[in-house]
FIDRENZA-94824 format. One record per atom (N, C-alpha, C, O): residue number from 1; residue in one letter; chain; x, y negated, z. Coordinates in Angstrom, 1 decimal. Last residue first. Layout:
BEGIN
+------+------+-------+--------+--------+--------+
! resi ! resn ! chain !     c1 !     c2 !     c3 !
+------+------+-------+--------+--------+--------+
!  NUM !    a !     A !      X !      Y !      Z !
...
+------+------+-------+--------+--------+--------+
end
This chain:
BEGIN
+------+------+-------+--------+--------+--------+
! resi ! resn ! chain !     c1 !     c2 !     c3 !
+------+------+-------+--------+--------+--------+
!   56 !    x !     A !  -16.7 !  -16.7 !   12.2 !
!   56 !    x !     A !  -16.5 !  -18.1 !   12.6 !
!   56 !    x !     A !  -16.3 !  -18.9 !   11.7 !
!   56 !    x !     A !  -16.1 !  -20.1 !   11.9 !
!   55 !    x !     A !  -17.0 !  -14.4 !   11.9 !
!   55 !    x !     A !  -18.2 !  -15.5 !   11.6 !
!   55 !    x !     A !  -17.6 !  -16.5 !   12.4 !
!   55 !    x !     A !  -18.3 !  -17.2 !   13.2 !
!   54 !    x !     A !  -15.1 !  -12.4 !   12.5 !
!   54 !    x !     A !  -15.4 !  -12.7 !   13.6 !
!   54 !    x !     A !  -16.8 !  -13.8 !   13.3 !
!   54 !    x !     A !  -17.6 !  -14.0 !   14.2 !
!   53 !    x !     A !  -14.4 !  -11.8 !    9.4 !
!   53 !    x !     A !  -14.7 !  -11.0 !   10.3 !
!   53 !    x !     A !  -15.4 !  -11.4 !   11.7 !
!   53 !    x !     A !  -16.3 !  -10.7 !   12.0 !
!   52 !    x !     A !  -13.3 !  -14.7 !    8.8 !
!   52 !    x !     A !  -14.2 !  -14.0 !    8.4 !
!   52 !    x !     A !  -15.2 !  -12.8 !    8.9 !
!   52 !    x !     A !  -16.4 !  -12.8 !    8.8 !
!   51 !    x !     A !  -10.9 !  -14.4 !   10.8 !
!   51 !    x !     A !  -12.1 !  -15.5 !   10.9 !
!   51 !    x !     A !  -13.8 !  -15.0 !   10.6 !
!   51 !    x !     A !  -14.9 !  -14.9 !   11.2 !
!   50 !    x !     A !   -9.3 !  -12.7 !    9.5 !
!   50 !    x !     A !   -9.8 !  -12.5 !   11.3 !
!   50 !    x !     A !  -10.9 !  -13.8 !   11.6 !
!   50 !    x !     A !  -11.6 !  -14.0 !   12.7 !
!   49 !    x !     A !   -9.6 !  -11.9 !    6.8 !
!   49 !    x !     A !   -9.1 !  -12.9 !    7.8 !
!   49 !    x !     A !   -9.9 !  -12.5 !    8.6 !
!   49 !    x !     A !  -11.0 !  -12.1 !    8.4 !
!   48 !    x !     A !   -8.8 !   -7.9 !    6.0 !
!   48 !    x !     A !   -9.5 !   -9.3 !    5.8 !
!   48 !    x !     A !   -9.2 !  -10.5 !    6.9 !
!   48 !    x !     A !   -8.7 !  -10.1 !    7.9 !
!   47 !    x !     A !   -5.9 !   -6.9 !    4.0 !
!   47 !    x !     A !   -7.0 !   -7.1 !    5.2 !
!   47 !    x !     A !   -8.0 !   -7.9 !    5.0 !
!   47 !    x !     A !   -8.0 !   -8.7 !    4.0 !
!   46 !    x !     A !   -5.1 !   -5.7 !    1.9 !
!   46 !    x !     A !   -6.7 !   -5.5 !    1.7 !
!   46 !    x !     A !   -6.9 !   -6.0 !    3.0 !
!   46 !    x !     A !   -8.0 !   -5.7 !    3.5 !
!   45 !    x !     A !   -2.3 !   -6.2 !    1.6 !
!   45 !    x !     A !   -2.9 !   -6.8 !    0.8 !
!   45 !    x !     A !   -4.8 !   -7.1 !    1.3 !
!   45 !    x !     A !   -5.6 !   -8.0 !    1.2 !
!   44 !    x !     A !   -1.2 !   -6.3 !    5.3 !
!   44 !    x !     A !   -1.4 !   -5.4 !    4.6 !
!   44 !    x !     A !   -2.3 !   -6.7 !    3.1 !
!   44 !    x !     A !   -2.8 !   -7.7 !    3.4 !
!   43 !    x !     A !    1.5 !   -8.3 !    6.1 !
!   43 !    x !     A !    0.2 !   -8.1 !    6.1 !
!   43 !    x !     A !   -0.2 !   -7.2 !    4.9 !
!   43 !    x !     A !    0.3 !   -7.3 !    3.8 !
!   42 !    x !     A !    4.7 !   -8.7 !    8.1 !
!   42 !    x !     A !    4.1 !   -7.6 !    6.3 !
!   42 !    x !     A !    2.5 !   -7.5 !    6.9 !
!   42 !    x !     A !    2.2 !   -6.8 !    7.9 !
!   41 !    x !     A !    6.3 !  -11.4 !    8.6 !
!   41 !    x !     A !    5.3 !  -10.7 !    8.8 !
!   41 !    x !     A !    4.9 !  -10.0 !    7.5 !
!   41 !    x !     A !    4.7 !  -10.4 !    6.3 !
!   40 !    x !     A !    9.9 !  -12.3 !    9.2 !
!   40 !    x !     A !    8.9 !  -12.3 !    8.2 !
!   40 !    x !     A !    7.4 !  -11.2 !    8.6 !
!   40 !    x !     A !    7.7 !  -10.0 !    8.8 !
!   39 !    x !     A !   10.9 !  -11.8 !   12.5 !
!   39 !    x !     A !   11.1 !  -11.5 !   10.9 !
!   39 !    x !     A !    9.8 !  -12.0 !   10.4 !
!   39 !    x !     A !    8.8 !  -12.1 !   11.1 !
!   38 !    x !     A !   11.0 !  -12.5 !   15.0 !
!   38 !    x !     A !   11.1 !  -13.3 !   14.2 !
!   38 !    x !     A !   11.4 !  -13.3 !   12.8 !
!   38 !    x !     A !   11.8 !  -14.2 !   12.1 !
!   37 !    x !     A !   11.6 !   -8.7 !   15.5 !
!   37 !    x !     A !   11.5 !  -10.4 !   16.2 !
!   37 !    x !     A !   11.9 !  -11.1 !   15.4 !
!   37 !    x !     A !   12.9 !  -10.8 !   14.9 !
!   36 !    x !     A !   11.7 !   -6.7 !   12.9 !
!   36 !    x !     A !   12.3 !   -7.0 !   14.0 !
!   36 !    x !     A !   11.6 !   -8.3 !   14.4 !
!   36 !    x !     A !   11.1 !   -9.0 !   13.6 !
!   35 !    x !     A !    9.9 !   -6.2 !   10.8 !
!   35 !    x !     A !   11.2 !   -5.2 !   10.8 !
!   35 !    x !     A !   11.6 !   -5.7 !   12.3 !
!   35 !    x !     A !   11.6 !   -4.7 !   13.1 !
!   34 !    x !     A !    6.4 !   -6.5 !   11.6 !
!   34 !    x !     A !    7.9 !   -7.3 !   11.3 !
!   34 !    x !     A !    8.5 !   -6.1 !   11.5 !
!   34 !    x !     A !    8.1 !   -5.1 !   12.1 !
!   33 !    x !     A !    2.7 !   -6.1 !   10.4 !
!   33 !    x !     A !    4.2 !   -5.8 !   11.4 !
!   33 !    x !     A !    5.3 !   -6.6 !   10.7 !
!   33 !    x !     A !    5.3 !   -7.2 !    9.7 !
!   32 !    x !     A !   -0.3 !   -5.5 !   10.8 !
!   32 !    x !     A !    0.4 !   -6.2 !   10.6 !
!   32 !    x !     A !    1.8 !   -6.6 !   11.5 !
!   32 !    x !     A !    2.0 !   -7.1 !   12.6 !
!   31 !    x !     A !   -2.3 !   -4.0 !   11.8 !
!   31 !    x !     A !   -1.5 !   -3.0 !   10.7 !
!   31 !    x !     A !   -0.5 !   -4.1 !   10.2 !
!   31 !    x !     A !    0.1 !   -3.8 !    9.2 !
!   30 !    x !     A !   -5.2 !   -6.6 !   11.8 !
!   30 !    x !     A !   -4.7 !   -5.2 !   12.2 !
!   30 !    x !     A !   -3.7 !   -4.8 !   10.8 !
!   30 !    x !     A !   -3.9 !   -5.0 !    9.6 !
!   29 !    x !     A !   -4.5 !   -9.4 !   13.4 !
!   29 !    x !     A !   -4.7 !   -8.7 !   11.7 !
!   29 !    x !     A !   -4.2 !   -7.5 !   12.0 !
!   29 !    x !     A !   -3.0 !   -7.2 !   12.3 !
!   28 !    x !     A !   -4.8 !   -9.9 !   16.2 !
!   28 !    x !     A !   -5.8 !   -9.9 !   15.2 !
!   28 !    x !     A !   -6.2 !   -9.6 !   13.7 !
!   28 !    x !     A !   -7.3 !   -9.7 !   13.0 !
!   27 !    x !     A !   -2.1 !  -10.0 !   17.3 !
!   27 !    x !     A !   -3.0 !   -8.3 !   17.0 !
!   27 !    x !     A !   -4.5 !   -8.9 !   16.3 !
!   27 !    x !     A !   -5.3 !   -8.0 !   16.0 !
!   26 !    x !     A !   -1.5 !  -12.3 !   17.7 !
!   26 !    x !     A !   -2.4 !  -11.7 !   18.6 !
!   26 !    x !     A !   -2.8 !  -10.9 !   18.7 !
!   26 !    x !     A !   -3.6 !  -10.5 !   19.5 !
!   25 !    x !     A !    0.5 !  -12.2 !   15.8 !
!   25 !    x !     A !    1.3 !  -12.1 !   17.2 !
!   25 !    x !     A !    0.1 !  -11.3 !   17.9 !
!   25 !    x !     A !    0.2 !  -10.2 !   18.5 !
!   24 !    x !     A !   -1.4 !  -12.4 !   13.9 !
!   24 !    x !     A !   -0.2 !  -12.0 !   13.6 !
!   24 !    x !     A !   -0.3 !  -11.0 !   15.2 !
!   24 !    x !     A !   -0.7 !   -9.9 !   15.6 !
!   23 !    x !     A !   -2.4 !  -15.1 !   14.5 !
!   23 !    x !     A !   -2.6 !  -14.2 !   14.3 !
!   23 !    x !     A !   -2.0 !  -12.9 !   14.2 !
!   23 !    x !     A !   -2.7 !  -12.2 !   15.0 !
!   22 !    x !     A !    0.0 !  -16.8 !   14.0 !
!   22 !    x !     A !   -0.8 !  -16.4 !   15.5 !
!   22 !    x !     A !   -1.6 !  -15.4 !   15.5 !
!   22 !    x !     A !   -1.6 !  -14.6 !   16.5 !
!   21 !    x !     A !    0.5 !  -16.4 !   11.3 !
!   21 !    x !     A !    1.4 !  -15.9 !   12.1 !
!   21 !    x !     A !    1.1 !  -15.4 !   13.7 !
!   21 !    x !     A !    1.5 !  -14.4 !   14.3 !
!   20 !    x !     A !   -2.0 !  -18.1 !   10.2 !
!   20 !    x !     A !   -1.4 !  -16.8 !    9.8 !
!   20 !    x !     A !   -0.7 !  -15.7 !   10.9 !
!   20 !    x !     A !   -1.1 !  -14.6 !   11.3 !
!   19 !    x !     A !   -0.8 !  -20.5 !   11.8 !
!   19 !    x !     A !   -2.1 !  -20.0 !   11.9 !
!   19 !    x !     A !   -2.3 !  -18.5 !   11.5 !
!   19 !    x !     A !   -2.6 !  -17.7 !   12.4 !
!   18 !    x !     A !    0.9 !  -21.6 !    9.9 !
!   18 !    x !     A !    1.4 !  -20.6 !   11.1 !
!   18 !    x !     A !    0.3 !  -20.0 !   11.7 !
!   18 !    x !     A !    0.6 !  -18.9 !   12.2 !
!   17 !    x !     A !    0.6 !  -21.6 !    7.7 !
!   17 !    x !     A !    1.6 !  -20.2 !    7.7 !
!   17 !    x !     A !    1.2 !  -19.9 !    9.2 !
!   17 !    x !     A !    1.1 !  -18.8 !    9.7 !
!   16 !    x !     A !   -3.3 !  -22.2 !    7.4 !
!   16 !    x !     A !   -1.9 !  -22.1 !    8.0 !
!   16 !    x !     A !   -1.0 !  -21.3 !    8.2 !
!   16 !    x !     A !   -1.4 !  -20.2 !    8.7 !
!   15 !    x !     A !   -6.3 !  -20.9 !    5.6 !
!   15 !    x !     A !   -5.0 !  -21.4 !    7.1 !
!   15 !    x !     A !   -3.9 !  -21.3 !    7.1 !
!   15 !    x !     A !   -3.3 !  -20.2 !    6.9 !
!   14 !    x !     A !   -7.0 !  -19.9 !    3.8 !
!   14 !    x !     A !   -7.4 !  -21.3 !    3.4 !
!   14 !    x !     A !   -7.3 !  -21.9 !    4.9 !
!   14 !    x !     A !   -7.9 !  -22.8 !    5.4 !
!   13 !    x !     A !   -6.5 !  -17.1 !    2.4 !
!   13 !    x !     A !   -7.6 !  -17.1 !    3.2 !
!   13 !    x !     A !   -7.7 !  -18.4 !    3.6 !
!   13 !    x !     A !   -8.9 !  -18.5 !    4.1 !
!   12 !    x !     A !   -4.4 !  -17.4 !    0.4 !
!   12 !    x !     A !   -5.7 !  -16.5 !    0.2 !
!   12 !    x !     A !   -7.0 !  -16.9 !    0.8 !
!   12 !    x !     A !   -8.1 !  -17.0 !    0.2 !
!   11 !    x !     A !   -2.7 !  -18.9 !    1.6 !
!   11 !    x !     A !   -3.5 !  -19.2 !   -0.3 !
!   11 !    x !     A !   -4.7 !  -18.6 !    0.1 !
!   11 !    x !     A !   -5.9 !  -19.1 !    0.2 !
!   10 !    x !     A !   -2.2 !  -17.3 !    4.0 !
!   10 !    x !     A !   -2.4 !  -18.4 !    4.1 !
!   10 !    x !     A !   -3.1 !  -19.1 !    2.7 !
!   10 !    x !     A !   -4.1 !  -19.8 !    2.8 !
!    9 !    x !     A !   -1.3 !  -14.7 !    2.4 !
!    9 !    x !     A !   -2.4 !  -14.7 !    3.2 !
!    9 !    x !     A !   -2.9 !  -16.2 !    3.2 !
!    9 !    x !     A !   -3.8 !  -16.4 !    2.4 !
!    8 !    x !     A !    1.2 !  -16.0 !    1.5 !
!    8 !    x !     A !    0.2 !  -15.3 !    0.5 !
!    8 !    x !     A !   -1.1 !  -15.2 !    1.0 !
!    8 !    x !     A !   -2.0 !  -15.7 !    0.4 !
!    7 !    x !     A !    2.5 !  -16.7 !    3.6 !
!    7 !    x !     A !    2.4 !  -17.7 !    2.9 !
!    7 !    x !     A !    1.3 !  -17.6 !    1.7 !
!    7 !    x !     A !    0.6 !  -18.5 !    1.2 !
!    6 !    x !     A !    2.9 !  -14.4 !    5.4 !
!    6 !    x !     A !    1.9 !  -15.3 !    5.7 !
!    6 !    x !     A !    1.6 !  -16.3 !    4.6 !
!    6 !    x !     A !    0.4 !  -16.9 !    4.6 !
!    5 !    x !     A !    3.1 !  -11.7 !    2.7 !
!    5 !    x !     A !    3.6 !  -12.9 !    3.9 !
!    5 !    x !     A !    2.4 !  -13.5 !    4.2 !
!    5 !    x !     A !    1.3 !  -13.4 !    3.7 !
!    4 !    x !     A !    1.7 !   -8.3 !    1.7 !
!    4 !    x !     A !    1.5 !   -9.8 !    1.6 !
!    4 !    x !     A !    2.5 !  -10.4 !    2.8 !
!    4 !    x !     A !    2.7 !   -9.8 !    3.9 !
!    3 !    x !     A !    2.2 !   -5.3 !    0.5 !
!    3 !    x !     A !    1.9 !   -5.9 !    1.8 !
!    3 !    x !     A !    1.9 !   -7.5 !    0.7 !
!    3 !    x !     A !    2.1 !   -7.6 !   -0.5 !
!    2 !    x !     A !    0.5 !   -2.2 !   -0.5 !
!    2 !    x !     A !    1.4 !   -3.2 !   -1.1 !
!    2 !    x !     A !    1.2 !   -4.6 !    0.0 !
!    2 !    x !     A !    0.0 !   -5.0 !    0.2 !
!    1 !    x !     A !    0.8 !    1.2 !    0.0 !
!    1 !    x !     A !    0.0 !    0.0 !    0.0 !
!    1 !    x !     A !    0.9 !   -1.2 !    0.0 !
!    1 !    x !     A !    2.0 !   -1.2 !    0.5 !
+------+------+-------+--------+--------+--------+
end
């Protein structure tokens, strides 16, 4: 399965790298991981925004 950055997510879904990233940290994009601390985030292509999902 083919991953996405925050910067791809961020086009996608119409928030912030870093907004993206809090996400991220909070476990609210499930299956979304780093090689190590402060690496680049691998979001899976088919998630969906944690916004969308929540109706916010």
């Amino acid at each position: 399965m083919a991953d996405m950055g925050t910067k791809e997510a961020s086009e996608k879904w119409g928030y912030s790298q870093a907004t993206i990233s809090k996400w991220c940290r909070e476990g609210l994009i499930p299956n979304a991981t780093q090689d190590k601390p402060n690496s680049p985030w691998h979001i899976p292509k088919d998630s969906q925004c944690p916004r969308k999902i929540k109706g916010a």
